[in-house]
C-alpha positions as semicolon CSV with decimal commas, in nm:
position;residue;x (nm);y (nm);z (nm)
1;X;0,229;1,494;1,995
2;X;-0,115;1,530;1,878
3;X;-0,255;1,634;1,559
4;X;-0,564;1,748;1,473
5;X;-0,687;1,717;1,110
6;X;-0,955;2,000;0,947
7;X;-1,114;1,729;0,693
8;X;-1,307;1,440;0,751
9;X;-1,065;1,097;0,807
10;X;-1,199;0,789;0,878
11;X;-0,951;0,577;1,092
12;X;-1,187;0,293;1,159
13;X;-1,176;0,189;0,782
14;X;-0,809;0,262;0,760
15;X;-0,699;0,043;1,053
16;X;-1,003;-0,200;0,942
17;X;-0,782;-0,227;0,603
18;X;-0,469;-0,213;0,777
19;X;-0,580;-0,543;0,998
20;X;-0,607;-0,770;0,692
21;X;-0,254;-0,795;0,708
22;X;-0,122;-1,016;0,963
23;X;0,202;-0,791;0,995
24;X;0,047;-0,479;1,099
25;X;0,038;-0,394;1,485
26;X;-0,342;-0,313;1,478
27;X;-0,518;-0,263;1,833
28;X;-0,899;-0,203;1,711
29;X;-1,060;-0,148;2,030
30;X;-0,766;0,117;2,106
31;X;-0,782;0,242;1,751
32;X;-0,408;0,240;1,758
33;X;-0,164;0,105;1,554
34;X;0,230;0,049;1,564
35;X;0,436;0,134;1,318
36;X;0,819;0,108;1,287
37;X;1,050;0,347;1,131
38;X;1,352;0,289;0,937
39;X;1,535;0,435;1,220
40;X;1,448;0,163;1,453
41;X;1,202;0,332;1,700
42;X;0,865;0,216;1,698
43;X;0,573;0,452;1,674
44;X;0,195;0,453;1,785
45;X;-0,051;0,613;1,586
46;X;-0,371;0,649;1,814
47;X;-0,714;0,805;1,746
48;X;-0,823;1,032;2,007
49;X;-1,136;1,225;1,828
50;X;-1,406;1,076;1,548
51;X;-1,427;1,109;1,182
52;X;-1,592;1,445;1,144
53;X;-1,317;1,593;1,416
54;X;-1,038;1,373;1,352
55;X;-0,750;1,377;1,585
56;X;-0,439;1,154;1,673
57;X;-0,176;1,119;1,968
58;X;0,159;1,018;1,803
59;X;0,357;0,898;2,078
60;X;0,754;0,739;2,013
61;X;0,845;0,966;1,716
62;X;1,160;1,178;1,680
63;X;1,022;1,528;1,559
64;X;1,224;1,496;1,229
65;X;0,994;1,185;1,158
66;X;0,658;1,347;1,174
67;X;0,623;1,467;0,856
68;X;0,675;1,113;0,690
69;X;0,455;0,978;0,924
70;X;0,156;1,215;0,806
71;X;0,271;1,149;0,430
72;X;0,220;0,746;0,534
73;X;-0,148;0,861;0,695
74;X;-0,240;1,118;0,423
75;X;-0,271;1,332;0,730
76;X;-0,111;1,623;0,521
77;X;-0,326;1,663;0,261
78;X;-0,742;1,674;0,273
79;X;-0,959;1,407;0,117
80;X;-1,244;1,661;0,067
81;X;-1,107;1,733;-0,281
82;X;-1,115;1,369;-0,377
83;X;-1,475;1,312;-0,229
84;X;-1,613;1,625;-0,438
85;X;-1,480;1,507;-0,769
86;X;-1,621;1,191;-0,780
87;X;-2,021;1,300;-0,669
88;X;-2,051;1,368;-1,062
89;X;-1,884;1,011;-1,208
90;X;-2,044;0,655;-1,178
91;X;-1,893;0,581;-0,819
92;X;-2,002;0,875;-0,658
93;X;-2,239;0,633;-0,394
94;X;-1,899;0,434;-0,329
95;X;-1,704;0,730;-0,227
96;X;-2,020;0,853;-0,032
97;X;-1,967;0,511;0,157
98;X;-1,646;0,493;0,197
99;X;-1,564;0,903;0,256
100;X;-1,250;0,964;0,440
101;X;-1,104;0,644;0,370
102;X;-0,731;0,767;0,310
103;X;-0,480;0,595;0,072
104;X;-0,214;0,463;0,338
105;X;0,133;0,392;0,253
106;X;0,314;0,075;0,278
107;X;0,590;0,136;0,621
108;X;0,882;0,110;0,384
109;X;0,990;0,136;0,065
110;X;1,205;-0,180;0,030
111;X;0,862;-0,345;0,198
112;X;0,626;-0,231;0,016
113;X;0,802;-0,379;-0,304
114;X;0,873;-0,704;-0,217
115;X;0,548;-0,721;-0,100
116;X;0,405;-0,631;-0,442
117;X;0,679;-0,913;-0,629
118;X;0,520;-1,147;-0,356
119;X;0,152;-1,082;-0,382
120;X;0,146;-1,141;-0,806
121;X;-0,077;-1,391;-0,887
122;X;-0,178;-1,539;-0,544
123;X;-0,531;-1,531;-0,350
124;X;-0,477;-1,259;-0,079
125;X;-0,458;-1,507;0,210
126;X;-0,132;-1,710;0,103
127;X;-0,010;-1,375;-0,036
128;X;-0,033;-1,242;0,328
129;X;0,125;-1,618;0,444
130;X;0,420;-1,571;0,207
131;X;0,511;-1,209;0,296
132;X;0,445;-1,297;0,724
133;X;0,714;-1,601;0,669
134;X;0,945;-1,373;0,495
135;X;0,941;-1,118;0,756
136;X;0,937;-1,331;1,023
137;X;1,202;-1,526;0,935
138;X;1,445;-1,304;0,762
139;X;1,298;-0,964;0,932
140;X;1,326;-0,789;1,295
141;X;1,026;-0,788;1,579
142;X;1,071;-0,493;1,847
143;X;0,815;-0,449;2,085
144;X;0,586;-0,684;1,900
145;X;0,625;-0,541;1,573
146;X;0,760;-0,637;1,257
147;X;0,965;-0,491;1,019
148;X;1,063;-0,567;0,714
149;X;1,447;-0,736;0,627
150;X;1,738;-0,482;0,454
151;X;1,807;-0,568;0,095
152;X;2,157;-0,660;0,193
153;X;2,016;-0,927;0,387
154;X;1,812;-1,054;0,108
155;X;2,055;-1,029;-0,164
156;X;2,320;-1,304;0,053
157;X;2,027;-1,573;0,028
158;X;2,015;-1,826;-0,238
159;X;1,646;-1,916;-0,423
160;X;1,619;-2,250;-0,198
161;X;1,629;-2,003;0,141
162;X;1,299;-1,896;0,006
163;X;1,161;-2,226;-0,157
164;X;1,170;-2,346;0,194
165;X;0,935;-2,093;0,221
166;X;0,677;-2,224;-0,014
167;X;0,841;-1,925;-0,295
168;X;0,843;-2,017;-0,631
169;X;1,130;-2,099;-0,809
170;X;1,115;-1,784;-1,016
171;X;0,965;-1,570;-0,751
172;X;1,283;-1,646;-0,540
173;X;1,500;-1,540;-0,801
174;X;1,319;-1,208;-0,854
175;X;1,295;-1,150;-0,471
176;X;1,653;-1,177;-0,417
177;X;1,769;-1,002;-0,790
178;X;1,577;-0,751;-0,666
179;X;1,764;-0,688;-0,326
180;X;2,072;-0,722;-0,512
181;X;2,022;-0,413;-0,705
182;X;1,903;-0,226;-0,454
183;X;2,225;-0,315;-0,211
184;X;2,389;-0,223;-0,503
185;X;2,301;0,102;-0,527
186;X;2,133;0,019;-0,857
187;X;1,802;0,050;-0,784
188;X;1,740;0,401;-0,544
189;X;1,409;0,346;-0,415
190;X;1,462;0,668;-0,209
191;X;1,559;0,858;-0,493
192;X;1,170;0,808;-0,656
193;X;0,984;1,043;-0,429
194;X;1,090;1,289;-0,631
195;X;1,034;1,131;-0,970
196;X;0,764;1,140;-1,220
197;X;0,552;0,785;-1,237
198;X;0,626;0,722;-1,583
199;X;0,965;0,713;-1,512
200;X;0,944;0,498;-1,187
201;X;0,720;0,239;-1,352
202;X;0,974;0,232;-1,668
203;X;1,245;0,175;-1,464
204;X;1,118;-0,074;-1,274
205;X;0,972;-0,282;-1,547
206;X;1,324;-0,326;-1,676
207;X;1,405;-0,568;-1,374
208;X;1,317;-0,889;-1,406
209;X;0,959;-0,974;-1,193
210;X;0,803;-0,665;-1,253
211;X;0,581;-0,644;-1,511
212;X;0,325;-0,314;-1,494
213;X;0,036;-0,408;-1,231
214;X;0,399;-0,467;-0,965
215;X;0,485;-0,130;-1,082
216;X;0,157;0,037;-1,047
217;X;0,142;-0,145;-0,721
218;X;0,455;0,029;-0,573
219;X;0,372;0,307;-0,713
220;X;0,029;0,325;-0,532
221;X;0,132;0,219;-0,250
222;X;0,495;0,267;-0,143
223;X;0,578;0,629;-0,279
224;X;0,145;0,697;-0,232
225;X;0,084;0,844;-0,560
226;X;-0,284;0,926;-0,636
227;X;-0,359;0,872;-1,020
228;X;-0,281;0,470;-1,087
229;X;-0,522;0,233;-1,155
230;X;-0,409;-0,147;-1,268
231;X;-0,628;-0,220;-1,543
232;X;-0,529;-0,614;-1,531
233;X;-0,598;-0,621;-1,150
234;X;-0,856;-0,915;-1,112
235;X;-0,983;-0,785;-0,784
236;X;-1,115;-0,433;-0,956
237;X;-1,257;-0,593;-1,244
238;X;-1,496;-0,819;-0,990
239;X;-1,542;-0,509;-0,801
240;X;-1,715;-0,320;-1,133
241;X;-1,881;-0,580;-1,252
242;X;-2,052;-0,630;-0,895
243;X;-2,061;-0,216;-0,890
244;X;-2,200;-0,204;-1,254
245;X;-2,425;-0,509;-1,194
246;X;-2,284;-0,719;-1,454
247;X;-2,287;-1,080;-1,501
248;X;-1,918;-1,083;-1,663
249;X;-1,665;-0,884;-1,603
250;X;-1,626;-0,577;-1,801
251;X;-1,366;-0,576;-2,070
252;X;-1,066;-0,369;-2,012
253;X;-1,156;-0,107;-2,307
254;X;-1,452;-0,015;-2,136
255;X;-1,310;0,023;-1,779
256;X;-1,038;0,212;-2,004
257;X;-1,334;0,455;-2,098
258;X;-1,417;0,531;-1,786
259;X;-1,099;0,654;-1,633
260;X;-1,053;0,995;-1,772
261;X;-1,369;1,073;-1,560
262;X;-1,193;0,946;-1,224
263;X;-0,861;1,129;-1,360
264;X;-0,659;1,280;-1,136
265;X;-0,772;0,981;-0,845
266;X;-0,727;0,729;-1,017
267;X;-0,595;0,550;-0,689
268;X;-0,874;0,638;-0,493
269;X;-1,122;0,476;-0,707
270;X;-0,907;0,158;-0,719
271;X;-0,902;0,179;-0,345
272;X;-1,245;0,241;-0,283
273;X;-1,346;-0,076;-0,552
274;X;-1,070;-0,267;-0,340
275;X;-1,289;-0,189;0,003
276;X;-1,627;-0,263;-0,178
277;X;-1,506;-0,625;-0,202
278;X;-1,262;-0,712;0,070
């Protein structure tokens, strides 16, 4: 199938952001990249045009899949909206930069939060060493590509499966409570796409290993919602001061003060101070 998008899209900095984890199936000089679907096909996203005429070939997707793959891509939904608002705030030459750079969705649900519970309070490159040896040795590889374990799978280990992994004690235990409650039925991750984020992030901050910058996290970037920014993120306060040419980092009041102004992108200027750094 092949879709062709009326807004600008910029695929090179999505895949380019894609690639800095080790578990995506990223082919840069094909400008392709494999995803796979809960179902258990796996799909190729290719660009076929450039980023003022952006168009894709989707090739290994059932046709009742397509419209979650453009929700993953932000291929339903223009970026021209986002790029306008912000030419009057304070980062208006960072989204001039870094125009059509779509907020992309974690591949799963169930993925995308134990890869937030895993990532808290690590540098990015054992982060992305911790969640590759919990995929690769708990998860499925088809055709090269990795996908995340089931909670049910999860929720039969024991915390010493995953301190052989270099887990924490206490990360272990929140990794696997976790997938208990979802293979429960506890926890409906599914069920949040059509919930407001207040009531996602209170929910989840009643489990045990999620505190608000995991919730925000999930929020951003498992169900994609567009008006989150974690205040306490380290990463984001380096990226202002460096933006606001600061020798400290600026308090969290005064970022406070400046997000009505982003309001209602909030992710998309977290995003774009995410790229300015990485």
């Amino acid at each position: 199938m092949e879709i062709n998008l009326p807004f600008t899209y910029d695929f090179d900095r999505t895949l380019e952001r894609l690639s800095l984890d080790p578990l995506h199936a990223i082919d840069l000089s094909e400008k392709a990249v494999r995803l796979p679907m809960p179902e258990g096909n796996i799909v190729k996203v290719k660009a076929t045009g450039s980023t003022d005429q952006p168009k894709f070939e989707i090739t290994g997707a059932d046709p009742d899949q397509l419209e979650e793959i453009k929700n993953i891509f932000h291929f339903d939904r223009s970026l021209e909206n986002i790029h306008r608002h912000f030419q009057s705030t304070n980062l208006a030459h960072l989204f001039q930069e870094h125009r059509g750079t779509p907020l992309v969705r974690e591949f799963s649900l169930y993925g995308a939060l134990m890869k937030s519970i895993i990532h808290q309070q690590l540098n990015l490159a054992f982060a992305h060493t911790l969640t590759s040896r919990f995929v690769q040795n708990f998860g499925e590889q088809k055709e090269g590509v990795w996908s995340y374990p089931n909670a049910e799978k999860i929720a039969k280990l024991e915390p010493p499966d995953l301190r052989e992994l270099q887990f924490s004690t206490r990360k272990a235990e929140y990794v696997i409570g976790l997938s208990q409650a979802i293979a429960a039925g506890t926890l409906r991750l599914e069920e949040m796409k059509n919930r407001e984020d207040g009531e996602i992030a209170a929910e989840l901050v009643a489990y045990r290993g999620i505190g608000p910058w995991t919730a925000q996290s999930f929020l951003m970037f498992g169900l994609g919602r567009p008006n989150l920014f974690p205040l306490a993120d380290i990463g984001l306060q380096n990226a202002l001061k460096i933006q606001w040419e600061r020798s400290e980092k600026p308090k969290i009041e005064e970022i406070t003060a400046h997000l009505p102004e982003w309001e209602p992108y909030l992710s998309y200027a977290a995003l774009y101070l995410w790229r300015s750094i990485e």
